[in-house]
Structures are given as C-alpha cells and as structure tokens.
N, C-alpha and C positions, 0 to 999 in steps of 0.2 A: 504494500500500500504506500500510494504517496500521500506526505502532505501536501495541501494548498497551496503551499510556498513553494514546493520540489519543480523546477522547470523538466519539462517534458522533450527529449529530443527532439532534434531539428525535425526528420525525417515522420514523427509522428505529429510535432505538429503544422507540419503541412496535410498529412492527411485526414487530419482533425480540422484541417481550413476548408475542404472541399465539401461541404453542404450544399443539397438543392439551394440555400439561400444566398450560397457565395454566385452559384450560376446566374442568380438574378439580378444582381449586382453588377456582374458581368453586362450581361444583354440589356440590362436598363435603359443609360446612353444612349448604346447602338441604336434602340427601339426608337426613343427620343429622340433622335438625332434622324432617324428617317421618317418620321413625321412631321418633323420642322422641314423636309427637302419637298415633300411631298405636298405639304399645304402650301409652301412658297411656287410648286410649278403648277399649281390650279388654282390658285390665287392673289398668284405675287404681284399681278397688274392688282388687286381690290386694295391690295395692304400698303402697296408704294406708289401709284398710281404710272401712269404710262411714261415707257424711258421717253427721254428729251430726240433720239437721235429714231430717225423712221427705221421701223427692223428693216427693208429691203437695204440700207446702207448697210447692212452686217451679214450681207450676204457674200459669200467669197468662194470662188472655185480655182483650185492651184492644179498647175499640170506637174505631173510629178516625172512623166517620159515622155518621150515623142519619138515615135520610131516611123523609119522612112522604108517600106517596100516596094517592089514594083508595081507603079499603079495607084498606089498607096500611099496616106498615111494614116496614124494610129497614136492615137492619142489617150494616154493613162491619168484621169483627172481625180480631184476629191474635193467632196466638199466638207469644206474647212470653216462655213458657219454656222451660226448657232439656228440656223431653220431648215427645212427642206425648200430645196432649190432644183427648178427646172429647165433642161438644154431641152430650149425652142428649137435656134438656128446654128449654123455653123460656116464660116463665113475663111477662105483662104486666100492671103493676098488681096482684102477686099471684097472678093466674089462670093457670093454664098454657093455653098456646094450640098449636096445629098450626103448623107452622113447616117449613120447606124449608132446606136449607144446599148451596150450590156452592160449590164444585167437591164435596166430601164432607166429613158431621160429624168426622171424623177431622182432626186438623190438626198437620201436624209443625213444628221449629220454627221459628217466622219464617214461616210460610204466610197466607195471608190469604185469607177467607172471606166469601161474603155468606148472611146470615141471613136470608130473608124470611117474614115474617109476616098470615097474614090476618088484621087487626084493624080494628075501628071506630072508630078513635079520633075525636075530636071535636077541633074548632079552638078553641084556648086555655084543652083540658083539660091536666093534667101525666100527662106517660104514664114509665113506669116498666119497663125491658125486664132480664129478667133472664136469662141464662145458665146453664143447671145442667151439669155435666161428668157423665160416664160413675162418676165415683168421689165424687159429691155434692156437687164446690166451687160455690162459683156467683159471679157479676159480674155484678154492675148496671151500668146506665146509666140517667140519668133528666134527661129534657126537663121545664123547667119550664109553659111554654108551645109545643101542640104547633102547627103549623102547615105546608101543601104544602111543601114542597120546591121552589123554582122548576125548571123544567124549560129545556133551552134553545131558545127560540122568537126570533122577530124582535121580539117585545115587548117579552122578559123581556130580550135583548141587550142594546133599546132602554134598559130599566129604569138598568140596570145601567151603561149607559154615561151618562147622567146623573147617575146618582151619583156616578162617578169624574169628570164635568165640573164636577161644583158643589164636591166637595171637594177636585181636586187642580187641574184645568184653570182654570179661573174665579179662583180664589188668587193662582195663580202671575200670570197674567194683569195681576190688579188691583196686584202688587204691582210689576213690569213700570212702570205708571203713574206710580211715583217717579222713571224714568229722566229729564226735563226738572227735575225738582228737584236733582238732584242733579249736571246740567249746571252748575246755576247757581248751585250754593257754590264758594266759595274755594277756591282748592287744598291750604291748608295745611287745609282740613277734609277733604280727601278720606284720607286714612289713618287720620281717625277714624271714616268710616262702613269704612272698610275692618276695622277694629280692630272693629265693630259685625257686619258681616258675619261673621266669624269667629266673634264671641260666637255667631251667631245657628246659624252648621253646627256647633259642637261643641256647643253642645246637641241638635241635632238628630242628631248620632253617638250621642252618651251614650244617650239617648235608644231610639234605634234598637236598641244592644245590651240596653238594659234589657228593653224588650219582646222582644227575640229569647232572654235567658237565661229570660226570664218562661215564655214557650213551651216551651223546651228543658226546662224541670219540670214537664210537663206530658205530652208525649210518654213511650214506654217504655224504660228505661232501655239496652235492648239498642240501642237507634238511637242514643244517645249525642251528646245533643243540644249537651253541650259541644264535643263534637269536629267536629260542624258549624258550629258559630259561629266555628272557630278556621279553619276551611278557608274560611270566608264574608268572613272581615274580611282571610284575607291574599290570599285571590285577588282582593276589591276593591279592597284596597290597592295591591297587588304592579302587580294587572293596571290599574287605571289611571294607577298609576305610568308601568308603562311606555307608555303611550298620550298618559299628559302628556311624556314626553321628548322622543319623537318631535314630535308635535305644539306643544309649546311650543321648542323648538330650532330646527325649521323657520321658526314667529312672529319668534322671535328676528333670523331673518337675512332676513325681510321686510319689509312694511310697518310704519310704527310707529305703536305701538298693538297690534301684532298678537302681540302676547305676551297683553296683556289680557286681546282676546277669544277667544285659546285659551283665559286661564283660565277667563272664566266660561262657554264651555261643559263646562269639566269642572266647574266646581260646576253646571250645570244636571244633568250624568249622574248625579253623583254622590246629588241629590236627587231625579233619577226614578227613581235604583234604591229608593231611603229609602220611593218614591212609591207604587213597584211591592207592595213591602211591606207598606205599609198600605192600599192598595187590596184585597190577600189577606186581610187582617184584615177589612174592614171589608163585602166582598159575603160570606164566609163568615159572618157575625156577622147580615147583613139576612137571607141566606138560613134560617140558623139560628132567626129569630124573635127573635134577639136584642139588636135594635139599635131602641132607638126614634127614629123617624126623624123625629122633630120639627123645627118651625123650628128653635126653640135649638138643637138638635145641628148642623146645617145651619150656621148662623150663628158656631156657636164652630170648628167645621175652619175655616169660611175664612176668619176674622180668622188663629186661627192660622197657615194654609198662605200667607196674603195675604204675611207674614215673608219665605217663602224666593224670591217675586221679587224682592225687594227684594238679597238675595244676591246672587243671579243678575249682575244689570248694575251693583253698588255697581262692580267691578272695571274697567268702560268707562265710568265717569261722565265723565272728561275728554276724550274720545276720540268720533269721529263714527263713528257705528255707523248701517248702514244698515236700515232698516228689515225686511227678511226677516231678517234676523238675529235681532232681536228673538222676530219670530215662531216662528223656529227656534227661539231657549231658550228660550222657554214651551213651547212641545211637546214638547223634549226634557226638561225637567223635570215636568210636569204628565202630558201624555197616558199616562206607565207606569200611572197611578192606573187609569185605564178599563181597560186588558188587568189587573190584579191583581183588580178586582171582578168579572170576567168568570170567572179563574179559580178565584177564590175563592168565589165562588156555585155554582159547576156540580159545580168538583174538585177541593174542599180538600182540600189536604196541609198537615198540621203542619211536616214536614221541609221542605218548598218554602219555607214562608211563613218558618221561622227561617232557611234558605237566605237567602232575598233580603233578609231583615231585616239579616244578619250583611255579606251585601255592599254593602248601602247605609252601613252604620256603616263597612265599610273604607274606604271610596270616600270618603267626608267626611273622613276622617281625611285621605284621602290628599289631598284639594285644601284642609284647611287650612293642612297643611305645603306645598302649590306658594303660598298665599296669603301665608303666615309670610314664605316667600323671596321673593316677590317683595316686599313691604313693607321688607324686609328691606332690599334690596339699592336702592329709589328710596327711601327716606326721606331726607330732610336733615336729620331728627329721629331723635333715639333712639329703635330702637324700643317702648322701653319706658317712653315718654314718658308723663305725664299724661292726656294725652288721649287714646293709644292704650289706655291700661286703663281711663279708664270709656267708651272705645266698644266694649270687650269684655263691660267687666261691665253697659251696656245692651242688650248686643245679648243678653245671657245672660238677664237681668230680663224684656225684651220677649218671649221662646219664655218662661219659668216662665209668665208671666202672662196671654198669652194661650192658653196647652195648661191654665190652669185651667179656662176655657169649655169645654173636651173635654169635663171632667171633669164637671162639674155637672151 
C-alpha cells in the first residue's frame, strides 16, 4: 500500500492520465475550432459584412506548363483563387482558337486543368496563350521561343542523361583528381584546405537557398513557397543530422580515419541533393527552349561543379582511402544531376524543384557544422587561425568566380 504522499511512477502515471475524460479534452478544441471555421464559411459575409474588394478581383489562374506538340499546344493550369472559376475562351497570339479542357472548364479551388489547343505554331516563333474566364478576366502566358517538348524516348533519356554527366558527373569527377595532391601537403596545410572546403559548401548552401527563395516568387502564392523552403532546409538539416550521428559515432569507435570518410560522404549527399536541384532547373530550362546549350555554358558548370570534388575528399586527404570509395562519392555526389534532368525535362514541378533546392541548402549546412567540429576538435591550431580564414575566404572567392562563367 501507498500512502497519499508516495509519488506513483512515471510510467503508471501516465496510464493513470489516459481517461475517456483526458480524450475529451483532447477533441474539445479541435471540435471548437471547426465550428468557428464552419459558421465563418456560411456566414462570415452576416458576421463581417461584404469584403471591400469584388470577389471576381480574387480570381487567378496560373499556368504551371506549357508544352509545345505537333499541331499543338497544351497547357497545365490551376486555379489559385479562392472561388470556382470558369475557361470560356482561349485566345493564341491574339486569335481565339478551339481548345479542349480536362477534367472540365469549371475549376474549383486548387484544381488543376489541362488546356489543349489545336494550333500551328512554328519552331522559334513567340506564341502567346491567353485564358478568358466565364466573367471576362483573362491570363496570359507567353513562350518566347517556341519549340517540341521532349517527349520520353531512349534518346531523349539518352539526351538528358548526358547532360546531367557533363555538368554534374564529369565535375565532380575531375575535381576527385586533386585527391594525390592533397596527399602530399603538409599537415599543418591540411585544415586550410579544410577551412577552403567549407568556404567552398557555404556558398554553395547560400547559394542553393537563393535560387530556391528565387523560385518560391515565382510559384502561387496559395502553395506558399516560403513554407517549403523552411520544411526543405530543416528536414535536410534535421535528417542528415541524424544520419551523421549514427554514422559518424559508429566511424568514431572504428577504424581510424573512419570518422573522415563518414564525413565526406555526407558532404558528397549533401551536394547530390544541391545536384538533384539543379539538375530540375537545368532539363526543365533545355526542355523549355531555354537554355543555350553552348560550349561556354558547358564549360563554365564544370569549372564550376569541378569545386565540389575537390570538397568531397579535402576531409580524407591524410588518410588511405580505397579506391571504390572514391568512386562511391563521385556518384553519390554527381549522379543526383542525371535523375533531376530526367525529371525536370519530362515533369516539372516548381514545388519539387524548391523542394530539393531547400534540402540540399539544409544538408550543406548541416555537414558544414559536422566539418566546423571536426576541425574543431583535431586542430592544434586555433581554429580561427590565419590560415583557416583565408582558406574560407578562398574557398568563398573560388565558387563567386567560377558560378561567374554560369552567368555569362
């Protein structure tokens, strides 16, 4: 027997907590809480009386694709306001054209529609597709240069997965090729390319989130492109966070060295997710007609991407590393490019592409800080020594200067 006073273990009293009347407790709220949503959408005009702005101004239809076939175009639309909205007319280049819509012109909201159009368009005219509603709004969309749509064949695979070899695979690769130089520095330079290394994935995070908030304004505002970036950086952070514990813990109480090359497969992940991302960017962009795919473009990705092998094995420069290994983080870094141009040519998604943008920027963040502690923790040096900040602020200089060539 207890007495009154005696505390009850943890474990019982939780099951001493769970009463029909804790469940009620529970669903209370909840029940509350959709009551109040419920009497607000059947009679939120009696209780606030009529908004100031005409609901047809809150009507909005965003084209999400535009695909160009023989004969053809094809148009992926959504409505993105807060009513159901009606495709009357359809209007190309000015001219109105006969047009089809699936599932039905009618679209409640958040529905998504494809429009297809029988028109002649010509390859590397500018076609112009407009939308007219049932109450006369209208939305354009306008292709500058118009051009097929790849379709998916073993060719266009082919295509595509060349692409994703020469700017993500081949890079990573060539940059791989500094591991025997960097055997054979000193040791007291090795926490300066390490301090290089670091320069080299926080820009390439920074980086990452720019073009994903870039995207994220660009998308309709109901998908809320900020709230994906914040779900994208903390589940790459979070989740390979925890992927470096286990697996850097494990290193820990193995071989030695074997901490290392835990790390640099988590910066190779962390730079195929980065990979993955701009692989999405970059087939949707060829598919689109919008990518001139010149040497120099060709040439400036892989000076650029040539940087993040160089990442990859600064972390096992002292350390004998067996050669599958090697091969391993080039593939785990590099190969994500080929599956992102694959996807990004066939079945672009905005929300994917800031998706994977947002968790390659967590993911680098996240194995700067496994890189900070490990530095950290072998230095015999301060880590805030001299030569650890200009191997940061070269490795920050070397990404500005070579993602110029992108640019040009």
């Amino acid at each position: 027997m207890r007495t009154p006073d005696e505390t009850l273990p943890v474990a019982e009293v939780a099951r001493a907590g769970w009463r029909p009347g804790t469940w009620l407790l529970i669903i209370l709220p909840v029940a509350l809480l959709a009551a109040m949503v419920v009497l607000f959408l059947t009679g939120g005009e009696g209780l606030i009386g009529k908004p100031p702005i005409p609901p047809d101004a809150l009507l909005k239809i965003e084209f999400e694709r535009l695909v160009f076939r023989p004969g053809e175009v094809v148009a992926t639309v959504r409505n993105t306001g807060p009513d159901e909205v009606t495709i009357a007319q359809v209007a190309v280049n000015e001219a109105l054209w006969q047009f089809a819509v699936s599932p039905s012109p009618s679209l409640a909201r958040m529905q998504r529609a494809t429009v297809t159009i029988p028109y002649p368009w010509e390859t590397g005219d500018p076609v112009e597709v407009k939308l007219i509603t049932s109450n006369g709004l209208a939305f354009t969309h306008k292709v500058d240069i118009a051009a097929e749509t790849p379709r998916p064949s073993l060719r266009t695979l082919g295509i595509f997965a060349l692409l994703g070899i020469y700017v993500g695979v081949i890079p990573v690769y060539l940059g791989l090729l500094w591991f025997p130089f960097l055997k054979r520095v000193r040791e007291e330079w090795f926490h300066f390319f390490l301090s290089l290394t670091a320069g080299l994935l926080i820009f390439l995070g920074v980086d990452a989130l720019k073009e994903a908030l870039e995207a994220a304004g660009k998308i309709p505002h109901a998908f809320k492109g900020v709230g994906i970036i914040l779900i994208g950086i903390s589940v790459g952070l979070l989740g390979l966070m925890a992927v470096g514990e286990r697996t850097m813990g494990r290193a820990r109480a193995g071989v030695p060295g074997g901490e290392r090359l835990a790390l640099a497969y988590l910066i190779a992940a962390g730079i195929g997710l980065h990979n993955l991302g701009e692989g999405l960017a970059i087939g949707a962009a060829y598919a689109l007609g919008n990518v001139a795919l010149g040497t120099f473009l060709i040439i400036g990705f892989t000076i650029h991407n040539t940087t993040e092998g160089f990442g990859v094995v600064a972390p096992v420069a002292k350390d004998r590393v067996r050669l599958w290994h090697l091969v391993a983080l080039g593939l785990l870094a590099g190969a994500p490019t080929i599956l992102g141009t694959w996807i990004g040519g066939f079945t672009y998604s905005a929300v994917w592409s800031i998706l994977f943008l947002a968790l390659g920027a967590g993911a680098i963040f996240q194995v700067v800080y496994e890189l900070l502690k490990l530095m950290t923790r072998d230095a015999r040096e301060r880590a805030g020594s001299l030569a650890n900040f200009a191997g940061l602020i070269l490795g920050l200089g070397i990404m500005y200067l070579t993602g110029l060539l992108v640019q040009l």
